[in-house]
Each structure stands twice: as structure tokens, then as C-alpha cells.
DRENDO-1510 file (C-alpha; in Angstrom, 1 decimal, always signed):
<recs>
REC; n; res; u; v; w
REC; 1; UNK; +0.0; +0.0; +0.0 .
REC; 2; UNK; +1.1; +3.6; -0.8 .
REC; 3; UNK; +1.5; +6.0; +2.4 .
REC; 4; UNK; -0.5; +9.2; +1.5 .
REC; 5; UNK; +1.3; +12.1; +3.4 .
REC; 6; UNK; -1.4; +14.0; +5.4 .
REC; 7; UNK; -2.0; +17.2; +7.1 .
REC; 8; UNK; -3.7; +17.7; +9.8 .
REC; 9; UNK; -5.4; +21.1; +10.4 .
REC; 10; UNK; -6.8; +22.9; +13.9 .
REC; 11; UNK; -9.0; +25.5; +13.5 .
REC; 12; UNK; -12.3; +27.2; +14.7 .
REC; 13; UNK; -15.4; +26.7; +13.8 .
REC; 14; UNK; -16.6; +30.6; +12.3 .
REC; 15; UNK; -20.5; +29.6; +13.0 .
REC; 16; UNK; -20.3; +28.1; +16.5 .
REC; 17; UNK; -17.1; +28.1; +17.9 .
REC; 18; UNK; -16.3; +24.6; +18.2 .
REC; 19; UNK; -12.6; +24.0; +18.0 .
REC; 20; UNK; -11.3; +20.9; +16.4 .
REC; 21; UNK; -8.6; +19.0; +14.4 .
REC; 22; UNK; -9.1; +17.6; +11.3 .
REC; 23; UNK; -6.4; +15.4; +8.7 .
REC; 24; UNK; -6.6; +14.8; +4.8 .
REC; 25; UNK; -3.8; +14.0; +2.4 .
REC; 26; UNK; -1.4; +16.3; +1.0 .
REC; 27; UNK; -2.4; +15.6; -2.4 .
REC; 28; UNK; -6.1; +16.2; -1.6 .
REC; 29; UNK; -5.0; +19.8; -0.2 .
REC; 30; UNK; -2.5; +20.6; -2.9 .
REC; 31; UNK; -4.0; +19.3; -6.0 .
REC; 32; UNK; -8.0; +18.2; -5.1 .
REC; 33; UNK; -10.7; +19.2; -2.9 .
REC; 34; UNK; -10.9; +19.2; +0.4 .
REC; 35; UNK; -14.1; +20.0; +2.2 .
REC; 36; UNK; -14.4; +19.0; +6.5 .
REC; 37; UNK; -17.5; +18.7; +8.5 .
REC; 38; UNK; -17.6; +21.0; +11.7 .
REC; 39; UNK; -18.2; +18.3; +14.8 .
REC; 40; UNK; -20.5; +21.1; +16.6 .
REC; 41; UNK; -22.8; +22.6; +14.0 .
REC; 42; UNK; -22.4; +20.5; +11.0 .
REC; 43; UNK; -21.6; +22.8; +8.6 .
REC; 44; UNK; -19.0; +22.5; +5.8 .
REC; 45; UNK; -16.1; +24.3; +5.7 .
REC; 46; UNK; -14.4; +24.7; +2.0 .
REC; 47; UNK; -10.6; +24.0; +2.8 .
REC; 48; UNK; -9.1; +23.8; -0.8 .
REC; 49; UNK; -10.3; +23.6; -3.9 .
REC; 50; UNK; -7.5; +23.5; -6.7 .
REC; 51; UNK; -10.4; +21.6; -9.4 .
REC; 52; UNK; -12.6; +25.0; -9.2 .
REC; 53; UNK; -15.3; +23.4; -8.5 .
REC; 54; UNK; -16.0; +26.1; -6.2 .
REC; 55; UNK; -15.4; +29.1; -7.8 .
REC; 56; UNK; -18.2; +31.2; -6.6 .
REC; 57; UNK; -17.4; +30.7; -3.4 .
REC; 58; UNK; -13.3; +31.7; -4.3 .
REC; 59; UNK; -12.0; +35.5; -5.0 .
REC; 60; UNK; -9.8; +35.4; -8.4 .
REC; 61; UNK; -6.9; +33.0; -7.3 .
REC; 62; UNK; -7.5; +31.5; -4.2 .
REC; 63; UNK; -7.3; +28.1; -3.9 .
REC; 64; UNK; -7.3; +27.0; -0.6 .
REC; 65; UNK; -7.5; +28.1; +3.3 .
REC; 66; UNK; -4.4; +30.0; +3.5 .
REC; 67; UNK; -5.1; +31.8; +0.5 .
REC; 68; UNK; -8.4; +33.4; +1.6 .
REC; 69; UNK; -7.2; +34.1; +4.6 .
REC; 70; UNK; -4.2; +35.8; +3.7 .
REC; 71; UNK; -6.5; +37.9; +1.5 .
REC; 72; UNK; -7.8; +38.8; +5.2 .
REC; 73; UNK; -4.7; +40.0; +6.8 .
REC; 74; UNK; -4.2; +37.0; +8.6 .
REC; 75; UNK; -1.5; +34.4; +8.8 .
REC; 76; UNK; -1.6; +30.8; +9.2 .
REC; 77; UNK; +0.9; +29.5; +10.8 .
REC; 78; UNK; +2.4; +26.2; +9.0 .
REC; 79; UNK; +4.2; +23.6; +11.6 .
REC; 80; UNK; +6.5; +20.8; +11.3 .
REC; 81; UNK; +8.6; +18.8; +14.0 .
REC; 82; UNK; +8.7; +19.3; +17.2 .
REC; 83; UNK; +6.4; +22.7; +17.1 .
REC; 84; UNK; +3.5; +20.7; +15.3 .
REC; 85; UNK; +3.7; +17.7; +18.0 .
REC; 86; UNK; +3.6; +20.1; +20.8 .
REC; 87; UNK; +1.0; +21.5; +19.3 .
REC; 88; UNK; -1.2; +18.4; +18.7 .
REC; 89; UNK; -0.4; +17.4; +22.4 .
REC; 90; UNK; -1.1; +20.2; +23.9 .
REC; 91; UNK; -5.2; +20.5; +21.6 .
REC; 92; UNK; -5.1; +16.5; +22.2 .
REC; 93; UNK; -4.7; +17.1; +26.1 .
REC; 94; UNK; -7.6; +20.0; +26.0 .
REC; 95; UNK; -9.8; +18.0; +24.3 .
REC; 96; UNK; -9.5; +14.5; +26.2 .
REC; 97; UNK; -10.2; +15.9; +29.4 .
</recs>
């Protein structure tokens, strides 16, 4: 079997607030779709879209999360190593409690 590299994703729910982590393949965020399904309110959140199968929801260019919200004046901030782990350990310890 092929190992898919994946990236995982913490965010906020926009609508109700509910923070969570969610994981997809690279090659889905870099070159396909990638839509997630908020675990508080059940609404969809458009994460990447390279196909343009979403256009009207897309300014001219954007393809994916960091583009729109760099359009916004806002950074996201990409981890790897030891900064990404600490991360995920410290969302996985809020969460599990």
C-alpha cells in the first residue's frame, strides 16, 4: 500500500465556535478538494479547492484556506517537528479531558 502524506489542520469553527482538528492527504489539499464537516454545528467548511469546482465561493486565485485568509490579513501559521507535535499534544490534552 502507498503512504498518502497527510496534514492535519486545527482550526475554529466561524459559526459556532467549536474548536477541532481535522487530517486529509497532501495531495487532496495541494492538488484536489478538500471539504471537513464541523463536529458542533455540522456545517462544511471549504478547505481547498485546486479543481474549481467552487469558484463562486473563491476571490480570483484562491485556492485553498491559507489563501483566503491571507487575503484577510491574517496568517496561518504552517508547523513541522517538534512545534507541530507540541502542538497536537497540547489541543489533544484540552480535548481528552
Amino acid at each position: 500500500p502507498v503512504i498518502q502524506p497527510k496534514i492535519s489542520m486545527i482550526f475554529t469553527c466561524c459559526r459556532c465556535e467549536t474548536r477541532q482538528m481535522r487530517s486529509f492527504t497532501r495531495l487532496a489539499y495541494e492538488k484536489g478538494v478538500v471539504i471537513v464537516q464541523c463536529k458542533g454545528c455540522g456545517v462544511r467548511h471549504l478547505i481547498a479547492d485546486n479543481l474549481g469546482w467552487y469558484y463562486d465561493w473563491l476571490e480570483d486565485g484562491d485556492q485553498n484556506v491559507q489563501d483566503i485568509m491571507a487575503r484577510k490579513g491574517v496568517t496561518v501559521p504552517r508547523l513541522q517537528g517538534d512545534e507541530a507535535l507540541a502542538l497536537w499534544e497540547e489541543w489533544n490534552e484540552d480535548n481528552t479531558k
